[in-house]
C-alpha positions as CSV (number, residue, x, y, z in Angstrom):
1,X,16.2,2.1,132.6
2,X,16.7,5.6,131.8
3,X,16.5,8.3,134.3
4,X,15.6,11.6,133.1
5,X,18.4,13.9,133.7
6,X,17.5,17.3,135.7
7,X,18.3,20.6,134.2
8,X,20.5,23.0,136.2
9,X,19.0,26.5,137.0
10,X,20.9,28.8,139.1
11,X,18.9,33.0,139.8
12,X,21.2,35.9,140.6
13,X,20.3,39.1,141.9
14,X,21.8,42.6,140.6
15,X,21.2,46.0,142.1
16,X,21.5,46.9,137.8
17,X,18.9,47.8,135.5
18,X,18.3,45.0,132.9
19,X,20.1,46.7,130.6
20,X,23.1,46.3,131.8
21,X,22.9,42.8,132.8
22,X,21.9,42.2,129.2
23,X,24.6,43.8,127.8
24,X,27.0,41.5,129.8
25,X,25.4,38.5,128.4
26,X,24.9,39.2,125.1
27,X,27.5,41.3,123.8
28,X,30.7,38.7,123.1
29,X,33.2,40.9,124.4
30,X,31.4,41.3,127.5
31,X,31.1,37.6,127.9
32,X,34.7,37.1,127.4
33,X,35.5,38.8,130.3
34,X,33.5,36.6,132.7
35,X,32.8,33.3,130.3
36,X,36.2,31.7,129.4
37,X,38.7,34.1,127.9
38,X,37.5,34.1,124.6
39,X,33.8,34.3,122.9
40,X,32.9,34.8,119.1
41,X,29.8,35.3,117.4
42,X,27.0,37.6,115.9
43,X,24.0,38.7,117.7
44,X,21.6,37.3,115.4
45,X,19.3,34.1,115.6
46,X,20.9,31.1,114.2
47,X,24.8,33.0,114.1
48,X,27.3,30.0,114.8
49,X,30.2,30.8,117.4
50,X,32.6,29.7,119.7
51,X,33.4,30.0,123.6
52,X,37.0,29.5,124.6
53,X,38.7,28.7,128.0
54,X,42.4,29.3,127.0
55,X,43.6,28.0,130.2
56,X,41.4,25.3,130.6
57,X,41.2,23.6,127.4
58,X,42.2,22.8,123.7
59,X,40.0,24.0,121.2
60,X,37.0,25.9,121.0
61,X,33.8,25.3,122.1
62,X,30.9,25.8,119.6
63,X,28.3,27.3,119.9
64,X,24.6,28.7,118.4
65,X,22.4,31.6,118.9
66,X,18.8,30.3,119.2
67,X,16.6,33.0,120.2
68,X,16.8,36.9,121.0
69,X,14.2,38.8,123.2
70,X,15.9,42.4,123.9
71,X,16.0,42.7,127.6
72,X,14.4,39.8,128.9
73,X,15.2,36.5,127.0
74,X,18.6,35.1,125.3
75,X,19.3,31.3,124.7
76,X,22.1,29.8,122.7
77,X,22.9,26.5,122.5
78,X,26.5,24.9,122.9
79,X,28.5,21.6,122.2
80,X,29.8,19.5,125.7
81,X,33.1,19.4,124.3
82,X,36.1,21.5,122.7
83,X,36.8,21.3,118.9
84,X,33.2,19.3,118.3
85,X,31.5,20.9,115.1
86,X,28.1,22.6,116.2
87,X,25.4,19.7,115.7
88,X,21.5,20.5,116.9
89,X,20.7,17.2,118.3
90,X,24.1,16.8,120.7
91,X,24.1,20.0,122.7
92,X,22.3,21.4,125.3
93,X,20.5,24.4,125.4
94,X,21.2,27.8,127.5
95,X,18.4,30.0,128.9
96,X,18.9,33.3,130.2
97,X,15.7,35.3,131.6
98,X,15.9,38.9,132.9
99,X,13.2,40.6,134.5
100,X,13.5,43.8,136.6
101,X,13.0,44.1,140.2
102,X,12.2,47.2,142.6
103,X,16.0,46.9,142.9
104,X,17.3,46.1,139.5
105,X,17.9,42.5,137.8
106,X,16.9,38.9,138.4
107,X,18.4,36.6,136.1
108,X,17.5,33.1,135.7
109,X,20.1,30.9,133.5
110,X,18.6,27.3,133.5
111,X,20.7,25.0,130.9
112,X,19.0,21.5,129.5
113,X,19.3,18.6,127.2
114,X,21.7,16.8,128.9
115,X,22.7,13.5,127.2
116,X,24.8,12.0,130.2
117,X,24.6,12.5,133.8
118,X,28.5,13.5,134.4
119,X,28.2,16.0,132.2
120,X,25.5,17.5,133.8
121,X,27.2,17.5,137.1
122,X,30.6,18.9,135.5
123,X,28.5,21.8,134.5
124,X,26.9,22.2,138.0
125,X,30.5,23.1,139.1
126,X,31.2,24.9,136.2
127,X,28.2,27.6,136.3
128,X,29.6,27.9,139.6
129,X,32.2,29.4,139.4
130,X,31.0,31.5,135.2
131,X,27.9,32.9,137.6
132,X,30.2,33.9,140.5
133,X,31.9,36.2,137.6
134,X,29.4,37.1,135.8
135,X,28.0,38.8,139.4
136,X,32.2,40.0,140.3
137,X,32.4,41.5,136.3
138,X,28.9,42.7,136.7
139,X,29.0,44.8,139.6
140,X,32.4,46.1,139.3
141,X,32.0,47.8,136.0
142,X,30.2,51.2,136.3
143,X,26.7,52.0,134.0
């Protein structure tokens, strides 16, 4: 029996207009300051990068842009595993939604696709602790 393995969605709450949280997320030298310590890649739908965790891992981690929506919608897709070649049907895919508030920012990041259970629950931890940055790197920088 298989059991359908749940996706893992996780909302934050910034006092920042949406621009700004999208710049964080989008831009790769942003996201290497809260995402790993390294991130590589163009801006463009179907642009093939990397992540990096220098500290954490060997190898980069590829990745691929799959849709841009200025402002409100960015997903990429990304490999489980360091020095993997980017393949389609063995990643999971990574969905970031923005919307403004009377205050500023929700974002919703919900990642999917999950081919094994632990891996699911590895990432659990680990958008733990890249969300809990993203918020420290987020509200620490000035617009």
């Amino acid at each position: 029996m298989n059991k359908k393995i749940d996706a893992i969605t996780r909302i934050l709450e910034f006092s920042h207009p949406v621009e700004r949280v999208w710049q964080a997320i989008t831009d790769p030298t942003e996201v290497a300051n809260w995402f790993g310590s390294d991130a590589s890649y163009e801006l463009q739908e179907g642009a093939i990068g990397y992540f990096e965790w220098e500290n954490e891992c060997v190898g980069k981690i590829s990745m691929k842009i799959e849709n841009i929506q200025p402002y409100s919608y960015f997903a990429w897709r990304w490999m489980q595993e360091p020095g993997q070649p980017y393949d389609d049907d063995t990643s999971t895919l990574v969905e970031w939604h923005l919307e403004p508030t009377q205050t500023g920012t929700r974002l919703t990041m919900t990642e999917s696709g999950f081919a094994a259970l632990k891996q699911q629950q590895l990432n659990v931890k680990g958008w733990q602790l890249e969300l809990h940055d993203l918020y420290q790197y987020v509200t620490q920088i000035e617009n």
